[in-house]
MIDO-660959 format. One record per residue: x, y, z of N, C-alpha, C in turn. Coordinates in steps of 0.001 Angstrom, whole numbers, plus 500000, padded with zeros to 6 digits. Layout:
BEGIN
@n_px: X	n_py: Y	n_pz: Z	ca_px: X	ca_py: Y	ca_pz: Z	c_px: X	c_py: Y	c_pz: Z
...
***
This chain:
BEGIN
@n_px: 911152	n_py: 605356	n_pz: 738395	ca_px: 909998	ca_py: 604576	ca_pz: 738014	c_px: 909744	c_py: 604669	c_pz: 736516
@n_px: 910215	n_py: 606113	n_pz: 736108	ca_px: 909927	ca_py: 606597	ca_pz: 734316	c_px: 910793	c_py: 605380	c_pz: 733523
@n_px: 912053	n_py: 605137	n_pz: 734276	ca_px: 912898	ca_py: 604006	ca_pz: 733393	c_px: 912377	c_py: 603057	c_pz: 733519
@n_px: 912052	n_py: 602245	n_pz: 734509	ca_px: 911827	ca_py: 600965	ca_pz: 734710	c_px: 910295	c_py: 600441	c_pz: 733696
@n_px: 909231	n_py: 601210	n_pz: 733450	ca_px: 908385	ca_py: 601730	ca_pz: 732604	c_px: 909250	c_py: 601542	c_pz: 731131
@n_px: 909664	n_py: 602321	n_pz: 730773	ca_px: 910358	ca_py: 602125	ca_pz: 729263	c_px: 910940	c_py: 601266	c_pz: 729245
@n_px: 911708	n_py: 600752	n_pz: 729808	ca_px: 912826	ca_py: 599509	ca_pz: 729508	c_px: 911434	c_py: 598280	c_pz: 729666
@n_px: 910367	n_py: 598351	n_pz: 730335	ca_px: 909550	ca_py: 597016	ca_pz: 729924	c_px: 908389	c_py: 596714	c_pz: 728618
@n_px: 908483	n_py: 598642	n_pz: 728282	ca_px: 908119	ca_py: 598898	ca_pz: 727022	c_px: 908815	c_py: 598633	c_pz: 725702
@n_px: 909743	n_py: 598551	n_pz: 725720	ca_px: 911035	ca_py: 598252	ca_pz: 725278	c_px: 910987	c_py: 596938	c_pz: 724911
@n_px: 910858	n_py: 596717	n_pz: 726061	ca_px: 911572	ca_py: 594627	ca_pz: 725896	c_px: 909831	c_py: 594052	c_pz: 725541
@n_px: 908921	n_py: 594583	n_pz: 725778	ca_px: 907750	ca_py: 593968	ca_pz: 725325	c_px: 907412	c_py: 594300	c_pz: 723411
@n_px: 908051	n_py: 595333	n_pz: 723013	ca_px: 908326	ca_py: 595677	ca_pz: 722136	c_px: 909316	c_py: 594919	c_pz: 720982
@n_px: 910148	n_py: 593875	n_pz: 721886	ca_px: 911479	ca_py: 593495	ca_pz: 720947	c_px: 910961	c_py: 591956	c_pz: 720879
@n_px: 909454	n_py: 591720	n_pz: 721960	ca_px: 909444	ca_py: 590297	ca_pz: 722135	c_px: 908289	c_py: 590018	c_pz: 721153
@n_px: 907032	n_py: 591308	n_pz: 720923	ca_px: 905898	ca_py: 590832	ca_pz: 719823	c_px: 906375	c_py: 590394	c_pz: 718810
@n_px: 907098	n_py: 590818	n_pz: 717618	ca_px: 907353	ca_py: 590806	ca_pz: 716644	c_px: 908014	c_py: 588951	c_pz: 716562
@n_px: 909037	n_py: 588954	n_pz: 717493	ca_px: 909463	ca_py: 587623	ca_pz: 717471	c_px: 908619	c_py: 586483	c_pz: 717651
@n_px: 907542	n_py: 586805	n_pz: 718533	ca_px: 906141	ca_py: 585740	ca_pz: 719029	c_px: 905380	c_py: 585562	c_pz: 717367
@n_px: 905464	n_py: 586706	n_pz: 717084	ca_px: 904693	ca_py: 586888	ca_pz: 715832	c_px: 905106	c_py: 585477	c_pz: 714140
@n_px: 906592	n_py: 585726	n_pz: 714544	ca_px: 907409	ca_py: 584788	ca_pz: 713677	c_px: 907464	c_py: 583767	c_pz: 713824
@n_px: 907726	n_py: 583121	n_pz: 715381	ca_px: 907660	ca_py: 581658	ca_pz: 715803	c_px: 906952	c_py: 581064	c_pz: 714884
@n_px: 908179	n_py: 579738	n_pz: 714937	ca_px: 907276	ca_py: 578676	ca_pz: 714473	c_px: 906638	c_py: 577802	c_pz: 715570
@n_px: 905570	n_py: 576950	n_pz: 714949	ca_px: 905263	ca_py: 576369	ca_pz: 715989	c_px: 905053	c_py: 574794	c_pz: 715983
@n_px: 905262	n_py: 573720	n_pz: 717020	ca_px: 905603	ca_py: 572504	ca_pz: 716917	c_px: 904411	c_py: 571409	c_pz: 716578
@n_px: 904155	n_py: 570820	n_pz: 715943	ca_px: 902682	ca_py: 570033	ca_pz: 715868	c_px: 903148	c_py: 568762	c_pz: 716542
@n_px: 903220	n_py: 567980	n_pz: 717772	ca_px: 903240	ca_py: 566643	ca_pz: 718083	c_px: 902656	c_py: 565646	c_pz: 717434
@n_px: 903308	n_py: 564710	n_pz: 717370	ca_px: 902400	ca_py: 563806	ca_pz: 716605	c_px: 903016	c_py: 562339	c_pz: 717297
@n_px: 901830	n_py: 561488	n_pz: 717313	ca_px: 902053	ca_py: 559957	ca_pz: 717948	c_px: 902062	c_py: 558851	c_pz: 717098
@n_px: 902307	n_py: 558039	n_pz: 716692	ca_px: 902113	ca_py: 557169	ca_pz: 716332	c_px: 901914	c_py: 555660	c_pz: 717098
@n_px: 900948	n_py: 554468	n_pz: 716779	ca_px: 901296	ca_py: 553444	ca_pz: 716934	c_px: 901436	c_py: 551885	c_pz: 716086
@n_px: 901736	n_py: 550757	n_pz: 716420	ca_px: 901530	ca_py: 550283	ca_pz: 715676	c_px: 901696	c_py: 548775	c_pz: 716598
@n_px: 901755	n_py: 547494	n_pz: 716214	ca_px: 902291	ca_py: 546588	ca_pz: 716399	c_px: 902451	c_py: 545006	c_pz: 715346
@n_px: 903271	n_py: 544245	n_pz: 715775	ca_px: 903239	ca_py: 543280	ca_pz: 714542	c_px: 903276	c_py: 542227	c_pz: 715821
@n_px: 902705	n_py: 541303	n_pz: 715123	ca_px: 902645	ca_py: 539975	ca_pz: 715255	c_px: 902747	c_py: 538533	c_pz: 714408
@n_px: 903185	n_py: 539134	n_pz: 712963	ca_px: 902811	ca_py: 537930	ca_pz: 712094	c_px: 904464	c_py: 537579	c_pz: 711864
@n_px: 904810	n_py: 536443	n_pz: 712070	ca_px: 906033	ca_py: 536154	ca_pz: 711648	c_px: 906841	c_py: 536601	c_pz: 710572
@n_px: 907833	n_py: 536871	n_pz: 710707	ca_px: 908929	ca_py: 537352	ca_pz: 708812	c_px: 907662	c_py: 538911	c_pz: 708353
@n_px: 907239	n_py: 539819	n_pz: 708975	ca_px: 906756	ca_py: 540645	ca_pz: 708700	c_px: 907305	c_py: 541670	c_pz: 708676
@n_px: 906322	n_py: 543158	n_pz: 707981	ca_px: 906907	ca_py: 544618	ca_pz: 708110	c_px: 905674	c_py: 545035	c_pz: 708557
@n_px: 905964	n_py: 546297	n_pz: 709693	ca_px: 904054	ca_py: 547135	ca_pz: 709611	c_px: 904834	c_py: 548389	c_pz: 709772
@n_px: 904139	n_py: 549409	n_pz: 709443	ca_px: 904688	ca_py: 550694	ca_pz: 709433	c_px: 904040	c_py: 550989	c_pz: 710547
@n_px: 904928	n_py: 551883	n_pz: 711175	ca_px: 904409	ca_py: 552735	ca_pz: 712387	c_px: 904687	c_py: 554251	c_pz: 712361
@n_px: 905328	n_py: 554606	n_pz: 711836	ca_px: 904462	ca_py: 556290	ca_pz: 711430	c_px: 905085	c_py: 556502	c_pz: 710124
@n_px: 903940	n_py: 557404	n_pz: 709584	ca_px: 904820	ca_py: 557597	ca_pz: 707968	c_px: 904398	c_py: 559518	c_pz: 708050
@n_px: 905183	n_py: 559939	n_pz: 707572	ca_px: 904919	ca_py: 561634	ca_pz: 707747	c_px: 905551	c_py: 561919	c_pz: 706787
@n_px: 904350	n_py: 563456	n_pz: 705875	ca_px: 905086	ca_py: 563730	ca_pz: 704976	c_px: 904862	c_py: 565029	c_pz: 705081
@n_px: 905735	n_py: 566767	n_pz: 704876	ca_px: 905928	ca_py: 567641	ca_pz: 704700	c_px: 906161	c_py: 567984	c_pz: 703600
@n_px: 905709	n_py: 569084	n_pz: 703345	ca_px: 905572	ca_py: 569554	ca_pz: 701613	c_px: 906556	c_py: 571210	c_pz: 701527
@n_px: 907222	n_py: 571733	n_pz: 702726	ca_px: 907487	ca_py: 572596	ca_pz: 702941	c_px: 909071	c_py: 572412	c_pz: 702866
@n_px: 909620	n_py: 571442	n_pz: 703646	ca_px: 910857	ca_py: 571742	ca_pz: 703644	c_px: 912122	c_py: 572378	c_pz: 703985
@n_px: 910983	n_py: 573053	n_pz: 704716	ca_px: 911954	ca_py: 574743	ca_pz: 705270	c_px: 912302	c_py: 574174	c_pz: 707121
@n_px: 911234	n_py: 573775	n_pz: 707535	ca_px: 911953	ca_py: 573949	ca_pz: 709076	c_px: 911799	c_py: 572170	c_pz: 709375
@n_px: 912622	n_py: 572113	n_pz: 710167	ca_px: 913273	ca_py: 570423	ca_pz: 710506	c_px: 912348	c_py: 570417	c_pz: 711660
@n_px: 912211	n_py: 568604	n_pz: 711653	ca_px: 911354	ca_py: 568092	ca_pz: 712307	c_px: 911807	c_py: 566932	c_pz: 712562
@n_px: 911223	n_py: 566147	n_pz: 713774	ca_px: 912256	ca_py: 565317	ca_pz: 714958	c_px: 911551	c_py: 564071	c_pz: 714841
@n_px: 912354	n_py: 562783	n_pz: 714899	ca_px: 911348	ca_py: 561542	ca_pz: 715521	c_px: 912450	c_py: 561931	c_pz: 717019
@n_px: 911628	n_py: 561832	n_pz: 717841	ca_px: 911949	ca_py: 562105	ca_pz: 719553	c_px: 912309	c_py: 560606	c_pz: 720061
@n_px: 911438	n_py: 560088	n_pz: 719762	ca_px: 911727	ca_py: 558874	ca_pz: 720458	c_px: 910621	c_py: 557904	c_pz: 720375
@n_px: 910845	n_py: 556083	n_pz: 721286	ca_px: 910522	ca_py: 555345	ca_pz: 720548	c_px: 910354	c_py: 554654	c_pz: 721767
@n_px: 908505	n_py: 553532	n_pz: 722140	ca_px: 908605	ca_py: 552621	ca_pz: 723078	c_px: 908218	c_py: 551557	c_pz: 722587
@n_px: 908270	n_py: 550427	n_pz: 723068	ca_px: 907694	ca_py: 549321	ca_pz: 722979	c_px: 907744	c_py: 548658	c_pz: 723777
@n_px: 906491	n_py: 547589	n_pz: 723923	ca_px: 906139	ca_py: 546596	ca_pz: 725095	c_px: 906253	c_py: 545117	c_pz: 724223
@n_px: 906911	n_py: 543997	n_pz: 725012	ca_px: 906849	ca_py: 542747	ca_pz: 724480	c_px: 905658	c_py: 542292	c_pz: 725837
@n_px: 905575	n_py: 541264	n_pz: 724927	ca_px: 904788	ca_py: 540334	ca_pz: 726201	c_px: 905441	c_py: 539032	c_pz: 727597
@n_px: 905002	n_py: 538668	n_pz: 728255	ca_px: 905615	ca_py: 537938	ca_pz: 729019	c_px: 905863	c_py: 536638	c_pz: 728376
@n_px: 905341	n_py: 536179	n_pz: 727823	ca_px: 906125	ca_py: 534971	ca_pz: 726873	c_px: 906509	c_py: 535117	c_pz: 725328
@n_px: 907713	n_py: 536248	n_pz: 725518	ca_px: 907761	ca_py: 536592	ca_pz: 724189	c_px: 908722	c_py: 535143	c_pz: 723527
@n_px: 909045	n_py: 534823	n_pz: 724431	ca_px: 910483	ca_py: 533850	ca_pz: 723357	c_px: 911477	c_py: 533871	c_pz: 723142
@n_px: 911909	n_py: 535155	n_pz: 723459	ca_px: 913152	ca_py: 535875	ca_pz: 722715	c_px: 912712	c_py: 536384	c_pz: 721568
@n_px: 911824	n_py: 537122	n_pz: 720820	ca_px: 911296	ca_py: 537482	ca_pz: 720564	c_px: 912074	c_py: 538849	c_pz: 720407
@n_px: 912673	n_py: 539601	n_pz: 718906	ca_px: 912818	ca_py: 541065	ca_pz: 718862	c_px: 912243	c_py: 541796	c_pz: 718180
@n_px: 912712	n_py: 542781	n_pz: 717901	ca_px: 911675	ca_py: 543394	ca_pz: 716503	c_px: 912915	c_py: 544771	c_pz: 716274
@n_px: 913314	n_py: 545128	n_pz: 714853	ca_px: 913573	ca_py: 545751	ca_pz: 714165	c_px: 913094	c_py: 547191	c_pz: 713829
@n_px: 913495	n_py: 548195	n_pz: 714070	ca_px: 913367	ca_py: 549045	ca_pz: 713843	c_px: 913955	c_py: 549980	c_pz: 712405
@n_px: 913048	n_py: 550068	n_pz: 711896	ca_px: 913766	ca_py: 550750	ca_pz: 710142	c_px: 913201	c_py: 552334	c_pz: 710442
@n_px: 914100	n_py: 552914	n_pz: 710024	ca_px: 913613	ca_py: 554663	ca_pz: 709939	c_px: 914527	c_py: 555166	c_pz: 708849
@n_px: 913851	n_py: 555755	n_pz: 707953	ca_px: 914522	ca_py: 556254	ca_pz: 707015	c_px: 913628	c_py: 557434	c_pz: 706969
@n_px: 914691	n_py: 558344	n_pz: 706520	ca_px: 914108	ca_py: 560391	ca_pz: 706943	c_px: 914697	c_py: 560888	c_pz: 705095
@n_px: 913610	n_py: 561493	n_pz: 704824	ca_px: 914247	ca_py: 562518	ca_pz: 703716	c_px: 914253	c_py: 561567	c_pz: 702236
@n_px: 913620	n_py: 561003	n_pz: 702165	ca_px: 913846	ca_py: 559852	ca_pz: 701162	c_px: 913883	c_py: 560263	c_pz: 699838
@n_px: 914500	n_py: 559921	n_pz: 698933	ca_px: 914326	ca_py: 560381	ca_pz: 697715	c_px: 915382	c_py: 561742	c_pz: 697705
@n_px: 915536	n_py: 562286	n_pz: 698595	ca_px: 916332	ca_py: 563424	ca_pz: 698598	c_px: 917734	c_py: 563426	c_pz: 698461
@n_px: 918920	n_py: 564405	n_pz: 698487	ca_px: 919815	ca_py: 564301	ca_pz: 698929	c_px: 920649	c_py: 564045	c_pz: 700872
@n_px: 919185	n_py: 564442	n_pz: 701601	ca_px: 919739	ca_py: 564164	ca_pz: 702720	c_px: 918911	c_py: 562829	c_pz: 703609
@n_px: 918896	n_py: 562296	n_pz: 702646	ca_px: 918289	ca_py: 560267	ca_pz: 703307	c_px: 919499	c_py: 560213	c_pz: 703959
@n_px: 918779	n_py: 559453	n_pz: 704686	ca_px: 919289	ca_py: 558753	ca_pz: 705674	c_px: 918060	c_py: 557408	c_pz: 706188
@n_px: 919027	n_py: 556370	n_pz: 706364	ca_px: 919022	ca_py: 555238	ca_pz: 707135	c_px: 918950	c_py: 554321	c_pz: 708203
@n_px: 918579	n_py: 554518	n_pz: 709064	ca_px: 918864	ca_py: 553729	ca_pz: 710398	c_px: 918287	c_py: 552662	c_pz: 710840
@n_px: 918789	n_py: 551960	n_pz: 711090	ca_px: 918032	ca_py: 550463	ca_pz: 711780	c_px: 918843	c_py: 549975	c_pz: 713252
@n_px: 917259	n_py: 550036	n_pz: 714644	ca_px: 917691	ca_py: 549937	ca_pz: 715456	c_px: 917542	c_py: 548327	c_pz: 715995
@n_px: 917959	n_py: 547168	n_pz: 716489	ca_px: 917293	ca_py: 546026	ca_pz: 716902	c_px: 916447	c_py: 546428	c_pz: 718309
@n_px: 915590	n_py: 545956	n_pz: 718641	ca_px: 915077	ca_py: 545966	ca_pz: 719707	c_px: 914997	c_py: 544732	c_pz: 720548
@n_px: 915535	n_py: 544940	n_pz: 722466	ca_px: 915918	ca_py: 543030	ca_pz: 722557	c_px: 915004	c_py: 543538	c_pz: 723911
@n_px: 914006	n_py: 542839	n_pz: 723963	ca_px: 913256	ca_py: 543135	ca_pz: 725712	c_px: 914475	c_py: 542468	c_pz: 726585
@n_px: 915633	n_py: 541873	n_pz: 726585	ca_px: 915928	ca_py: 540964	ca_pz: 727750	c_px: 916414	c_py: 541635	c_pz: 728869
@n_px: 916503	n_py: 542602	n_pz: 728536	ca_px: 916979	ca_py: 543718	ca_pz: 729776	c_px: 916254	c_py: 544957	c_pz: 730165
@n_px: 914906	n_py: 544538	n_pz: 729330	ca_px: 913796	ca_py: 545533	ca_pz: 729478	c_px: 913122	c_py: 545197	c_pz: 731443
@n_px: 912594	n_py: 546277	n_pz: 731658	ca_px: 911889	ca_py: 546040	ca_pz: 732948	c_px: 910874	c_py: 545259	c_pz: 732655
@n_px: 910262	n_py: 544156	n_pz: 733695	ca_px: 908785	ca_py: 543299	ca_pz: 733493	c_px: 908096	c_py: 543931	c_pz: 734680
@n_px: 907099	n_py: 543717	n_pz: 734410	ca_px: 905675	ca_py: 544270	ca_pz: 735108	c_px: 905819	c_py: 543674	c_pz: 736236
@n_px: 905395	n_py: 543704	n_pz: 737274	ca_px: 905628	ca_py: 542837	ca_pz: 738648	c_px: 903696	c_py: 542153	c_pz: 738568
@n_px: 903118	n_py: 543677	n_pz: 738353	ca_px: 901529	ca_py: 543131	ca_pz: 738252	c_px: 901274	c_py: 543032	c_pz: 736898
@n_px: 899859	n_py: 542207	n_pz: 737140	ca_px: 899227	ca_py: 542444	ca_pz: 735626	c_px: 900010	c_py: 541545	c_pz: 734513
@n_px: 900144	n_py: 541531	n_pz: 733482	ca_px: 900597	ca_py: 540208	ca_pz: 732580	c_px: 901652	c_py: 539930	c_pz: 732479
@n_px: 902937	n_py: 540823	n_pz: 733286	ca_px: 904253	ca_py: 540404	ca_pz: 733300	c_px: 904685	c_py: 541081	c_pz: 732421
@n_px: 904616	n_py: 541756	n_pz: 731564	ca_px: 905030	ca_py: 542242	ca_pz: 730236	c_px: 906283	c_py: 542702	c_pz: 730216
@n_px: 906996	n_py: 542736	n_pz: 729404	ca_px: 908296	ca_py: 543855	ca_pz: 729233	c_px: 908062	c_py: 544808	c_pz: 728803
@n_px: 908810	n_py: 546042	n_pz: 729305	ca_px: 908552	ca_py: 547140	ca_pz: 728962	c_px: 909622	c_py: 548072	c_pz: 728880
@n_px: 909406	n_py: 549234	n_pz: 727707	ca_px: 910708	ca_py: 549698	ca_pz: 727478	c_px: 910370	c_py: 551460	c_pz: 728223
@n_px: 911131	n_py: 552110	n_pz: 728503	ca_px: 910696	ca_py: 553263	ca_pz: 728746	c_px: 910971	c_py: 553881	c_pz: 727401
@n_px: 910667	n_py: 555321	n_pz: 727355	ca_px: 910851	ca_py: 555735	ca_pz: 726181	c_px: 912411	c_py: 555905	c_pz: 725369
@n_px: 912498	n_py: 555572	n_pz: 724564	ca_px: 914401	ca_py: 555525	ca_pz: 724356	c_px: 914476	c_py: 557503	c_pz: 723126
@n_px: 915298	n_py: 557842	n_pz: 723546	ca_px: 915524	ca_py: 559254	ca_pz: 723265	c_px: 916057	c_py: 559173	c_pz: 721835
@n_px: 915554	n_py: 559570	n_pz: 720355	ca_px: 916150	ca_py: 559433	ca_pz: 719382	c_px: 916444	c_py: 560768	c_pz: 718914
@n_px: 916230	n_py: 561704	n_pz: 718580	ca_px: 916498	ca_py: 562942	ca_pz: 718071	c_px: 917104	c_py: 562881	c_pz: 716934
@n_px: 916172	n_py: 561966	n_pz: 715727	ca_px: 916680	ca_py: 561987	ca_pz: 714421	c_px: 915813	c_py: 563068	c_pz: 713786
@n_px: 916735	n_py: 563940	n_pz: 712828	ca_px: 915934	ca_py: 564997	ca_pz: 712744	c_px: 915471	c_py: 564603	c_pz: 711294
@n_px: 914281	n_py: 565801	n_pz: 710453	ca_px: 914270	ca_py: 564954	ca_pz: 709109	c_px: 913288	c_py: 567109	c_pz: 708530
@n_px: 913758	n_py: 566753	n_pz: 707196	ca_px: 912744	ca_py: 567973	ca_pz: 706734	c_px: 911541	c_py: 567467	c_pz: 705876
@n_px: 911691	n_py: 566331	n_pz: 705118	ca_px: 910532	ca_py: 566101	ca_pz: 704517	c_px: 909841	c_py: 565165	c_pz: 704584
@n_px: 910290	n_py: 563527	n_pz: 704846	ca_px: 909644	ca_py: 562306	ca_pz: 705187	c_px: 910225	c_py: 561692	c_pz: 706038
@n_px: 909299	n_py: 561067	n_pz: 707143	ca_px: 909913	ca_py: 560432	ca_pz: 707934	c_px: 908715	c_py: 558936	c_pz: 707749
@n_px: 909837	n_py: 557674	n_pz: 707712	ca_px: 908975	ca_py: 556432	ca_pz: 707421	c_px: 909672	c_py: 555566	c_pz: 708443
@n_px: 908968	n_py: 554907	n_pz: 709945	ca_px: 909397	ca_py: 554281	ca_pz: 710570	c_px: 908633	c_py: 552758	c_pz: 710734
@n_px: 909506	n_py: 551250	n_pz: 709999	ca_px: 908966	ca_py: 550446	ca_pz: 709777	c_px: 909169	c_py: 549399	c_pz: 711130
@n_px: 908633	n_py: 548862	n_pz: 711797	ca_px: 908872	ca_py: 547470	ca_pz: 712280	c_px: 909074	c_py: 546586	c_pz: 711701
@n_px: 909987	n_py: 545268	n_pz: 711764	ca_px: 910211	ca_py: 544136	ca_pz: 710964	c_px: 910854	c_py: 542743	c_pz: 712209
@n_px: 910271	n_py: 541813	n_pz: 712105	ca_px: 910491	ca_py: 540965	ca_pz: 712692	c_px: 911367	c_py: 539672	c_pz: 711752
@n_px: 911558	n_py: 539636	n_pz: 711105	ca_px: 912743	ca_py: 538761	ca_pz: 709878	c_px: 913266	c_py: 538014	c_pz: 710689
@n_px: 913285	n_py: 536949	n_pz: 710697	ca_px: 914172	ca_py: 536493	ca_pz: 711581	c_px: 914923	c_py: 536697	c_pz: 713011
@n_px: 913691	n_py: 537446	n_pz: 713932	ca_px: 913881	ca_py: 537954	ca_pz: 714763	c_px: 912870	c_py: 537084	c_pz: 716196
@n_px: 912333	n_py: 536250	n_pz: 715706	ca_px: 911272	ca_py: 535439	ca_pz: 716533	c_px: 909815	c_py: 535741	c_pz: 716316
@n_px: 908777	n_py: 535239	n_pz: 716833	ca_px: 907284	ca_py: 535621	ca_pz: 716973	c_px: 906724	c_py: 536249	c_pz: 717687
@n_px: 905962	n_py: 537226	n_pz: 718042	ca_px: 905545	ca_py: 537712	ca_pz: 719311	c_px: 904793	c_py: 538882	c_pz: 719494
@n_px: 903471	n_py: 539426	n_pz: 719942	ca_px: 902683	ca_py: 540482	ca_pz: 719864	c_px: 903437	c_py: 541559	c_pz: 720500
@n_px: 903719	n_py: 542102	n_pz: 720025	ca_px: 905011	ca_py: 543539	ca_pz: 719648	c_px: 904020	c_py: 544918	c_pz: 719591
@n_px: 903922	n_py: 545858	n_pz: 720434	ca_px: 903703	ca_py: 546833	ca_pz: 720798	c_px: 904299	c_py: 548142	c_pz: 720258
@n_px: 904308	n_py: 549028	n_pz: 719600	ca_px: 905752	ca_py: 550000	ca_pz: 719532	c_px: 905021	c_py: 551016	c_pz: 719822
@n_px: 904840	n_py: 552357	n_pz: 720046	ca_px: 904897	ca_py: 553664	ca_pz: 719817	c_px: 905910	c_py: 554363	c_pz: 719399
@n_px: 905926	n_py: 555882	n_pz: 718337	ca_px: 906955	ca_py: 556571	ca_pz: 718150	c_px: 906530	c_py: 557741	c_pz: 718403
@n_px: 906835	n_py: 558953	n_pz: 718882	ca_px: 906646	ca_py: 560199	ca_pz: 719109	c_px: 907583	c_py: 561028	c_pz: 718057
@n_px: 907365	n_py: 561950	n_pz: 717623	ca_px: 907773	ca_py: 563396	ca_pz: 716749	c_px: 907111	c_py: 564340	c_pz: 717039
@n_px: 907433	n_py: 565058	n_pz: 716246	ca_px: 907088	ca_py: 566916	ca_pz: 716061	c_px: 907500	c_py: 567601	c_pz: 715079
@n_px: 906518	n_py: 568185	n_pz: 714017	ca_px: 907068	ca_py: 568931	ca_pz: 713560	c_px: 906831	c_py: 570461	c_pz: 713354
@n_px: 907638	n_py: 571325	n_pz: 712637	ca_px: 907877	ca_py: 572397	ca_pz: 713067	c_px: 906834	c_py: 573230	c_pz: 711562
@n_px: 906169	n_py: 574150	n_pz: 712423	ca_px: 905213	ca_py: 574797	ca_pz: 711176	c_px: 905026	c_py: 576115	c_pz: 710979
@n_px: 905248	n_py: 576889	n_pz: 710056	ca_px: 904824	ca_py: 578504	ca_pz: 710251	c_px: 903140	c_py: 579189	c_pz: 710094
@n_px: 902955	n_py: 579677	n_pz: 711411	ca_px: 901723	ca_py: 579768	ca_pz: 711738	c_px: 901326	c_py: 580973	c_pz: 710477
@n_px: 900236	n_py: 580539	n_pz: 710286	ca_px: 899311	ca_py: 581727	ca_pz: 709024	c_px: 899111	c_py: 582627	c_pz: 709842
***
């Protein structure tokens, strides 16, 4: 019983110090939507002043409406800007193979799509419809970033 006692003294011992260090994750949501033809709207802009621990856009939804048109919308994300580790990405977004609502306004709908772009200091995610059709455009983006507790 004397061992089983120390060895949880032990391991409770090897685990404070590490709890102590954790960092810890701040969620963050964003939304946004566009509707004006040949437009841009930003949908999350985040900025970190630290630099030290990496931080995620997770992922990304959006809802079109039931008479979108064909109707897409553009996704711009650029992470780290100004830095040496920018980066670029642009996703199209097409509802035509999105699920529609059975009730309620018919809508298309995307489930959440999994991005795991990581970023340490800015993350700027734009919508843009350019030549992409007209249409009241919905998006959400989810992240997290990573912080050392005081």
């Amino acid at each position: 019983m004397k061992t089983k006692q120390t060895l949880i003294a032990a391991l409770a011992g090897l685990t404070i110090p590490i709890a102590a260090t954790a960092n810890v994750a701040r969620v963050g949501y964003a939304y946004a939507q566009i509707y004006q033809a040949n437009s841009t709207v930003t949908l999350a802009n985040v900025s970190r002043n630290d630099g030290v621990n990496e931080s995620q856009l997770v992922g990304l939804k959006c809802i079109f409406p039931s008479n979108d048109s064909g109707a897409k919308v553009k996704v711009l994300i650029t992470t780290d800007a100004g830095t040496t580790n920018e980066k670029d990405l642009s996703i199209t977004v097409d509802p035509t193979y999105f699920q529609q609502e059975s009730t309620g306004a018919g809508q298309f709908l995307s489930d959440w799509v999994p991005l795991h772009v990581l970023f340490f200091h800015t993350l700027l995610v734009n919508l843009n419809n350019t030549n992409l059709g007209t249409a009241t455009i919905n998006c959400w983006a989810s992240y997290w970033t990573s912080v050392i507790p005081e």
